[in-house]
ZADREN-572860 format. One record per residue: residue number from 1; x, y, z of N, C-alpha, C, O, CB in turn. Coordinates in Angstrom, 3 decimals. Last residue first. Glycine has a CB too. Layout:
+------+----------+----------+----------+----------+----------+----------+----------+----------+----------+----------+----------+----------+----------+----------+----------+
| resi |    neast |   nnorth |      nup |   caeast |  canorth |     caup |    ceast |   cnorth |      cup |    oeast |   onorth |      oup |   cbeast |  cbnorth |     cbup |
+------+----------+----------+----------+----------+----------+----------+----------+----------+----------+----------+----------+----------+----------+----------+----------+
|  NUM |        X |        Y |        Z |        X |        Y |        Z |        X |        Y |        Z |        X |        Y |        Z |        X |        Y |        Z |
...
+------+----------+----------+----------+----------+----------+----------+----------+----------+----------+----------+----------+----------+----------+----------+----------+
***
This chain:
+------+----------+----------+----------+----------+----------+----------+----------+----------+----------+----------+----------+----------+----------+----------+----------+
| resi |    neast |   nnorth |      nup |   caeast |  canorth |     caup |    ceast |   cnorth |      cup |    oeast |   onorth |      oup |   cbeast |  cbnorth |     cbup |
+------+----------+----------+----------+----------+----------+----------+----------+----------+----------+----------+----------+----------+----------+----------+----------+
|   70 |   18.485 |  187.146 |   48.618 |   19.698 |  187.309 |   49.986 |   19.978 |  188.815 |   50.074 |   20.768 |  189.249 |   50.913 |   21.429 |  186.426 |   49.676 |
|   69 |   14.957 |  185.777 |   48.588 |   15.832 |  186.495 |   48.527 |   17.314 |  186.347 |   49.251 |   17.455 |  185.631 |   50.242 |   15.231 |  187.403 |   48.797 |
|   68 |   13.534 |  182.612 |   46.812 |   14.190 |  183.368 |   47.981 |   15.403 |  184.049 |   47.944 |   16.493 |  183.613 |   47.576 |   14.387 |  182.589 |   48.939 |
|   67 |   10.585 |  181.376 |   45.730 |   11.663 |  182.222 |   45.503 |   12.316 |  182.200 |   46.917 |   11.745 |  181.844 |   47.948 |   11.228 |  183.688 |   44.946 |
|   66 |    8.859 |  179.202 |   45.961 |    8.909 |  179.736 |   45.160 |    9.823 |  180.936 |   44.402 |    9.869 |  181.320 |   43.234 |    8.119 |  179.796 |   45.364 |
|   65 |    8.811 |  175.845 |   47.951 |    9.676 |  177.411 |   47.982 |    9.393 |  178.174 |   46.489 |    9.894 |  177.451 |   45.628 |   11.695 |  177.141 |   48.164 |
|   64 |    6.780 |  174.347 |   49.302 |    6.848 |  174.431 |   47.776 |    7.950 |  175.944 |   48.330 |    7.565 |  176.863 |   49.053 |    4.918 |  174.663 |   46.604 |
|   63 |    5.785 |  171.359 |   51.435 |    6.697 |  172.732 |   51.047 |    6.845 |  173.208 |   49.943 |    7.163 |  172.287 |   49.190 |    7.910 |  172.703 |   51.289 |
|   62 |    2.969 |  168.970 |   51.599 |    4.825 |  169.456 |   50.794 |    4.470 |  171.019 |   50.961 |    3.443 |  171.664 |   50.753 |    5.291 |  168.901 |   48.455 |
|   61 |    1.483 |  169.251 |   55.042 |    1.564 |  168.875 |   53.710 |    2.885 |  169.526 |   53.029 |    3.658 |  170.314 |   53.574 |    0.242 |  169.303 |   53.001 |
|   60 |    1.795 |  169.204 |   57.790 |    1.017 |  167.812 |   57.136 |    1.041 |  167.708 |   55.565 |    0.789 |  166.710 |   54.890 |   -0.672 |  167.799 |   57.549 |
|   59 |    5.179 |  170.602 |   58.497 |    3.261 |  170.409 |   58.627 |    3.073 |  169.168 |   57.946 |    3.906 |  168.324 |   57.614 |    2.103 |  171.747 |   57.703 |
|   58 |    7.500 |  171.234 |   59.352 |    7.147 |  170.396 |   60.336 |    5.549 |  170.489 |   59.833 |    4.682 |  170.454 |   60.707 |    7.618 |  170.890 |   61.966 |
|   57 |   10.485 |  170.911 |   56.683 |    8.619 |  171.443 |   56.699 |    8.430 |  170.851 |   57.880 |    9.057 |  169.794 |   57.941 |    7.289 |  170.782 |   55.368 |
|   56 |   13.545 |  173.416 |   57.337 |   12.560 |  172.034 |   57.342 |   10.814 |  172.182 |   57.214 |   10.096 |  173.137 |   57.509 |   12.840 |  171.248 |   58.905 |
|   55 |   16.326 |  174.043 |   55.698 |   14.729 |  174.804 |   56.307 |   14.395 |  173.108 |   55.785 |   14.619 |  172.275 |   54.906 |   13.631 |  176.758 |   55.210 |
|   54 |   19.500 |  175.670 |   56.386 |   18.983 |  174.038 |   56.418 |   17.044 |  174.391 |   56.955 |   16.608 |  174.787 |   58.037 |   20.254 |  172.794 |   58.097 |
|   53 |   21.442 |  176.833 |   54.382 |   20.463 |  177.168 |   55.083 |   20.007 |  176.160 |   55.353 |   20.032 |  175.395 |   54.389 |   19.689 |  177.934 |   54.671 |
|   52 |   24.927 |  177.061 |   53.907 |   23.744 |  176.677 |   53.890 |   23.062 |  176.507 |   54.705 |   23.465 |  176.100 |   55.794 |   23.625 |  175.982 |   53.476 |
|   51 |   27.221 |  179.137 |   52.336 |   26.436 |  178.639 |   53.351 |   25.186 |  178.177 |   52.874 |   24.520 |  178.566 |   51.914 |   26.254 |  179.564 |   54.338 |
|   50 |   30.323 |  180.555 |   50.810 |   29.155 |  179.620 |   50.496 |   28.596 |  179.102 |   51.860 |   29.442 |  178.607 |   52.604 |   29.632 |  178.339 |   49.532 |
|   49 |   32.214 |  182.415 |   49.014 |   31.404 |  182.389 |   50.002 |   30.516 |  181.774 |   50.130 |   29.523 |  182.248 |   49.578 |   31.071 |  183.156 |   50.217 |
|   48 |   35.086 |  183.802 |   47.200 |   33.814 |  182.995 |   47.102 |   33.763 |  182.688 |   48.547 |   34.754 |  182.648 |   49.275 |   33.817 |  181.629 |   46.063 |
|   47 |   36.415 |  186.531 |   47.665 |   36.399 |  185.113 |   47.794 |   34.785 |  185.133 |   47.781 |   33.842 |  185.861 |   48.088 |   37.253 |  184.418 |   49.208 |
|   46 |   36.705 |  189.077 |   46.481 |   36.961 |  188.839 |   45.533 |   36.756 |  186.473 |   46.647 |   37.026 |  185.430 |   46.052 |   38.679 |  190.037 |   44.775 |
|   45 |   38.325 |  190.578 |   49.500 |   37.382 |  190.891 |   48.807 |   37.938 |  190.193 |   47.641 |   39.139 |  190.299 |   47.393 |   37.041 |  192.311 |   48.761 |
|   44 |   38.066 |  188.711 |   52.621 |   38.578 |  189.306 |   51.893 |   38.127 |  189.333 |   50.561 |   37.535 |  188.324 |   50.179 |   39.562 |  189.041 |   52.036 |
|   43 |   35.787 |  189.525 |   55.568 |   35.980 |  188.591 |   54.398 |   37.019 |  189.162 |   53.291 |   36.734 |  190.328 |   53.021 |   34.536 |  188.335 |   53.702 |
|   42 |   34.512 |  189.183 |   58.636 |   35.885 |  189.878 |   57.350 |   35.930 |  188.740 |   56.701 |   36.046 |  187.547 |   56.984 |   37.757 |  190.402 |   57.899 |
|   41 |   31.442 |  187.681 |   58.963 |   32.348 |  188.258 |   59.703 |   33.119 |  188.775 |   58.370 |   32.577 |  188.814 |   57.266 |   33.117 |  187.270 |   60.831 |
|   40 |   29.303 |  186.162 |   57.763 |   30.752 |  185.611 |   57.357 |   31.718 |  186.641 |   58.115 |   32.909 |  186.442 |   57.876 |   31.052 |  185.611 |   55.536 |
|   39 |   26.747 |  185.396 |   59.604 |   27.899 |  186.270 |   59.286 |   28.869 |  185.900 |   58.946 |   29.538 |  185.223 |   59.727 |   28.271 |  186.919 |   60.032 |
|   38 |   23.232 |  184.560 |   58.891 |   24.546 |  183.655 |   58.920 |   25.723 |  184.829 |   58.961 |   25.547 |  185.438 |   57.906 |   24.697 |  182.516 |   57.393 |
|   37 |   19.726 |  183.738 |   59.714 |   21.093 |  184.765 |   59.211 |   22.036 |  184.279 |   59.502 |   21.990 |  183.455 |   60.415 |   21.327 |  186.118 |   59.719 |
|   36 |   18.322 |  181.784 |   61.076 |   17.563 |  182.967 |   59.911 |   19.039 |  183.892 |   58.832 |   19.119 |  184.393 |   57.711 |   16.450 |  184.618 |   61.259 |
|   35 |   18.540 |  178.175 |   61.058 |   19.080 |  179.421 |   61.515 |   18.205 |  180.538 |   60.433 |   17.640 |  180.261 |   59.376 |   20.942 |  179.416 |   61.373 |
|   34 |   16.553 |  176.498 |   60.723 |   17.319 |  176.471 |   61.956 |   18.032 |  177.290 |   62.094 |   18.428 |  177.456 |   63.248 |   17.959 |  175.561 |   62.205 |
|   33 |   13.217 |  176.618 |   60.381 |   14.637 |  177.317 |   59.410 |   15.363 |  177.119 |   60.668 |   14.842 |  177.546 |   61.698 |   14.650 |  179.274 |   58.638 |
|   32 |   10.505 |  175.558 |   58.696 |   11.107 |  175.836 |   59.925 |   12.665 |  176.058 |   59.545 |   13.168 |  175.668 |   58.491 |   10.828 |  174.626 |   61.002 |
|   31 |    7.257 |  175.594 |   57.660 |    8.511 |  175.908 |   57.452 |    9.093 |  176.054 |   58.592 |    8.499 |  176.578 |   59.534 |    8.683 |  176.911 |   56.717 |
|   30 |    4.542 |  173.629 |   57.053 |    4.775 |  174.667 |   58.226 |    5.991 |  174.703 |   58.368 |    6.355 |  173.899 |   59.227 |    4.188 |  174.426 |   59.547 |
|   29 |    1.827 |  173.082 |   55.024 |    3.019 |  173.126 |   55.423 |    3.372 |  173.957 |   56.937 |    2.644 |  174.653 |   57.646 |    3.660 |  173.670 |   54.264 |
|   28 |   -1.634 |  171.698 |   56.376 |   -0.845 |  172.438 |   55.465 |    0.859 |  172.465 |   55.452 |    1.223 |  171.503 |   56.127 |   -1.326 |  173.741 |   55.675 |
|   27 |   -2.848 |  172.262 |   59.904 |   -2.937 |  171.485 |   58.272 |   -2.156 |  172.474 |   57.512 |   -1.991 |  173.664 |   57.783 |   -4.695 |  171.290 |   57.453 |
|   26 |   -2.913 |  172.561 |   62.542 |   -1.850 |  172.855 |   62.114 |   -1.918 |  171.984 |   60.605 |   -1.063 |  171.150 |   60.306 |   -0.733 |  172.541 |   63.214 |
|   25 |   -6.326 |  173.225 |   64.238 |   -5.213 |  172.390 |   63.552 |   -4.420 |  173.019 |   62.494 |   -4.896 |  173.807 |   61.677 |   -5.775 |  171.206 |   62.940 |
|   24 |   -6.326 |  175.955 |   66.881 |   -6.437 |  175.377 |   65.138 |   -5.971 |  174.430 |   65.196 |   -5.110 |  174.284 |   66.064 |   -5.771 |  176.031 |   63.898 |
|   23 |   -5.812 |  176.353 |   69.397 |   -6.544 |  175.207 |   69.076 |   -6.847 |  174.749 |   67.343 |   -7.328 |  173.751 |   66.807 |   -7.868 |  175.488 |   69.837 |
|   22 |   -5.195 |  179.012 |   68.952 |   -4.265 |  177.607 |   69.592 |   -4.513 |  176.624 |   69.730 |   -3.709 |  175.793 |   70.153 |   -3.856 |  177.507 |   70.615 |
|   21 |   -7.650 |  180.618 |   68.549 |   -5.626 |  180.462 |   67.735 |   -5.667 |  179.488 |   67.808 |   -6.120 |  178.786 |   66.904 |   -3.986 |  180.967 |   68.384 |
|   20 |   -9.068 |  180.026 |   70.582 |   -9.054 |  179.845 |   69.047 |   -7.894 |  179.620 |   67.835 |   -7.540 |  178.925 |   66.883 |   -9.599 |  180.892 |   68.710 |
|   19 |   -7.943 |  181.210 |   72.914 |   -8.165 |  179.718 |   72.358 |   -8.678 |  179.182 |   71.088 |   -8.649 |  178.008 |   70.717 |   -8.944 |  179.159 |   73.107 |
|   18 |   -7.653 |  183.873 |   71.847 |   -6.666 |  183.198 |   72.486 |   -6.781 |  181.500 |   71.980 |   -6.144 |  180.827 |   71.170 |   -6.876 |  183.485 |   74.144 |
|   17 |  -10.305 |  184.817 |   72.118 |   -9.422 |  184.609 |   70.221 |   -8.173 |  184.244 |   70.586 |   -7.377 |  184.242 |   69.647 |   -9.148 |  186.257 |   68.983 |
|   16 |  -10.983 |  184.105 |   74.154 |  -11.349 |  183.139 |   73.367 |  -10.713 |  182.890 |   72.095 |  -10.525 |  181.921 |   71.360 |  -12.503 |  183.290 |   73.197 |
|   15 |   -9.668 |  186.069 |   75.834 |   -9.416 |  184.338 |   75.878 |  -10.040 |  183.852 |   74.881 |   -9.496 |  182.791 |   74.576 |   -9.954 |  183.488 |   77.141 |
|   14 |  -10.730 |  188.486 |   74.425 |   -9.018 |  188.182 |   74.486 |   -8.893 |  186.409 |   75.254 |   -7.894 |  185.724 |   75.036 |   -8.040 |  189.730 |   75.853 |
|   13 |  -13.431 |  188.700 |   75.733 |  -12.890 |  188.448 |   74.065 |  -11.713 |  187.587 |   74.170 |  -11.653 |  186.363 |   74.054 |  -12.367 |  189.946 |   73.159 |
|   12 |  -12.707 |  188.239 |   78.432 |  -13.289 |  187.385 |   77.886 |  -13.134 |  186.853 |   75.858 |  -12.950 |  185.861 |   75.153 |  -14.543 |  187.923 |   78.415 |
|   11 |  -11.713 |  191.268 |   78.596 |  -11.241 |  190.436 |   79.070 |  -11.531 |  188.709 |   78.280 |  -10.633 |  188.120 |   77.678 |  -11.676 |  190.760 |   80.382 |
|   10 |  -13.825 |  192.761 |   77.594 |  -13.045 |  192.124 |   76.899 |  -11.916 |  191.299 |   76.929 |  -11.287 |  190.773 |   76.011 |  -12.867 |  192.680 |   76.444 |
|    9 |  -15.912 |  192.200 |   79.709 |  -16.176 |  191.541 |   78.285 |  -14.858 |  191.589 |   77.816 |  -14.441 |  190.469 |   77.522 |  -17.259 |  192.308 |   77.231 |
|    8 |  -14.782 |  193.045 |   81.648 |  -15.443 |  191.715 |   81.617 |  -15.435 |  191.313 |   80.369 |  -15.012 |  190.228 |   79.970 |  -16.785 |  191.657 |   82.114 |
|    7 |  -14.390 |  195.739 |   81.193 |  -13.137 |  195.209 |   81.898 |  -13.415 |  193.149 |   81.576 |  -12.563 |  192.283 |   81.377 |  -13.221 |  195.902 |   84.064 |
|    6 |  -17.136 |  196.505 |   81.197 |  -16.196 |  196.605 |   79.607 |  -14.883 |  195.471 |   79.818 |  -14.477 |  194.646 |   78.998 |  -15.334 |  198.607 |   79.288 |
|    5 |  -17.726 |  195.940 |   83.605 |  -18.830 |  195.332 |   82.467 |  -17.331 |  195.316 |   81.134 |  -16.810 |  194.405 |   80.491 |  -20.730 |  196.847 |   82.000 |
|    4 |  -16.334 |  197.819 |   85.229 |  -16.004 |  196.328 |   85.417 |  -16.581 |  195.655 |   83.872 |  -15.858 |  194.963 |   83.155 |  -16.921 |  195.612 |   86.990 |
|    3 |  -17.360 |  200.639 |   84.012 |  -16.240 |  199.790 |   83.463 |  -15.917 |  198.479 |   83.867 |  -15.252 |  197.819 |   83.069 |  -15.160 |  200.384 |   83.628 |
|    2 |  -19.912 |  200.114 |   84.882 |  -20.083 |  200.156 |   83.068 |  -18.405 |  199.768 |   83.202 |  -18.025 |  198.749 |   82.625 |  -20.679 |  202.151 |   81.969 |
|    1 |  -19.560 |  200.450 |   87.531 |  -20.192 |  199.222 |   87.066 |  -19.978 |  199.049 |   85.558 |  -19.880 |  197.928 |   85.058 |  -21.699 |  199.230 |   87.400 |
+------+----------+----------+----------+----------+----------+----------+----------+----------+----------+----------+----------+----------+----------+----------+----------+
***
């Protein structure tokens, strides 16, 4: 009986901080990157190399990038 009881409750936890998540509203920015990594595959040594990252905001407010590493 004490484990159905434990089996119950936290069963129950785990939906609510479920529906809690997922019910936030999405305020603020919210970055989206259509690709994460790019391979230039063989490259011969001494060429210039140039790509671009294409990152979108899908939130309610401006994007601010403050740095970004390569």
């Amino acid at each position: 009986m004490k484990k159905l009881f434990l089996i119950l409750v936290g069963t129950l936890s785990m939906v609510l901080c479920c529906g809690m998540a997922f019910g936030q509203n999405n305020k603020g920015p919210g970055m989206m990157v259509e690709e994460r990594e790019f391979d230039f595959k063989e490259v011969k040594e001494g060429t210039v190399l140039e790509h671009t990252f294409k990152i979108f905001n899908k939130g309610s407010e401006p994007l601010k990038i403050f740095s970004v590493k390569g």
